[in-house]
C-alpha positions as CSV (number, residue, x, y, z in Angstrom):
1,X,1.4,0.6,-10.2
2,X,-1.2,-1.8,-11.3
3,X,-4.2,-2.9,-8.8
4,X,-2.8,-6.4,-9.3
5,X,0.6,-5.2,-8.3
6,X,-1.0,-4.0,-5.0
7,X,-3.3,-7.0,-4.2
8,X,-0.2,-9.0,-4.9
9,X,2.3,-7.1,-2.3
10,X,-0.8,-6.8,0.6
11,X,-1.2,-10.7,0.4
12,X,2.4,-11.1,0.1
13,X,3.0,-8.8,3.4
14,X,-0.1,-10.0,5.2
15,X,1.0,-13.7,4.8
16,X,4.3,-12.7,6.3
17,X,3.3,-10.6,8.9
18,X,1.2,-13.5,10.2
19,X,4.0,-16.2,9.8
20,X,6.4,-13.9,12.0
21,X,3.3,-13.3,14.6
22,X,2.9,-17.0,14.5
23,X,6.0,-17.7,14.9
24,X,7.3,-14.7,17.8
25,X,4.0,-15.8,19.6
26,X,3.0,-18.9,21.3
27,X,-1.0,-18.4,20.6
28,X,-2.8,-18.0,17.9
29,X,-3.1,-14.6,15.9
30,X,-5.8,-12.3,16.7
31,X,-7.4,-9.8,14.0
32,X,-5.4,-7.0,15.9
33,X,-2.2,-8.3,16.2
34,X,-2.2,-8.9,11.9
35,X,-3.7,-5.1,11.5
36,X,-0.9,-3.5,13.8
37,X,1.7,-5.9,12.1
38,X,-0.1,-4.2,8.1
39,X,-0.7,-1.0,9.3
40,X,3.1,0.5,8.4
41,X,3.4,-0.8,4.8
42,X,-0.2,0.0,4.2
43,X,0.1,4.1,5.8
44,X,3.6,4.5,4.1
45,X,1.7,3.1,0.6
46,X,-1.0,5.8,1.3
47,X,1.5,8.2,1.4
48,X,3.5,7.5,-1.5
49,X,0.4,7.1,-3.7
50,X,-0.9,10.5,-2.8
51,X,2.6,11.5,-2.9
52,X,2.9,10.4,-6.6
53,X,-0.8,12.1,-7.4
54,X,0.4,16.0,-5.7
55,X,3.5,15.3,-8.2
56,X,1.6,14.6,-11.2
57,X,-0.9,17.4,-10.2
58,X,1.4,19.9,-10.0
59,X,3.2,19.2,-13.3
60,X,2.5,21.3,-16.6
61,X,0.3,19.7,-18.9
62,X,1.2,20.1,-22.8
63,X,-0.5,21.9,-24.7
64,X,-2.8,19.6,-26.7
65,X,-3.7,18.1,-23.3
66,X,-5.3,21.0,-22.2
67,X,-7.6,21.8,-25.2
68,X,-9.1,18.1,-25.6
69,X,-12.4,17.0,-25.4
């Protein structure tokens, strides 16, 4: 996943998560209530990143891979 990719879905997520809040609550948003509504897609994006990186860690490199410069 491309950087852009993830800056993309954050702002994406964040702009929801505050119409929602904005809309479920009759004052204004507070920096707290926009980090508790981000904080599940961002933890379970931490995991499958790291997730992703164990995986590829753990795979066999070829050969010519290992030997390069």
């Amino acid at each position: 996943m491309k950087h852009v990719d993830v800056a993309v879905i954050s702002a994406t997520l964040w702009l929801l998560a505050s119409m929602v809040l904005d809309i479920l609550t009759p004052k204004s948003i507070t920096v707290f209530m926009i980090a508790a509504a981000l904080a599940p897609p961002f933890l379970i994006g931490l995991g499958i990143h790291f997730a992703r990186e164990y995986v590829k860690a753990k795979r066999p490199r070829p050969w010519d891979e290992r030997f390069r410069n």
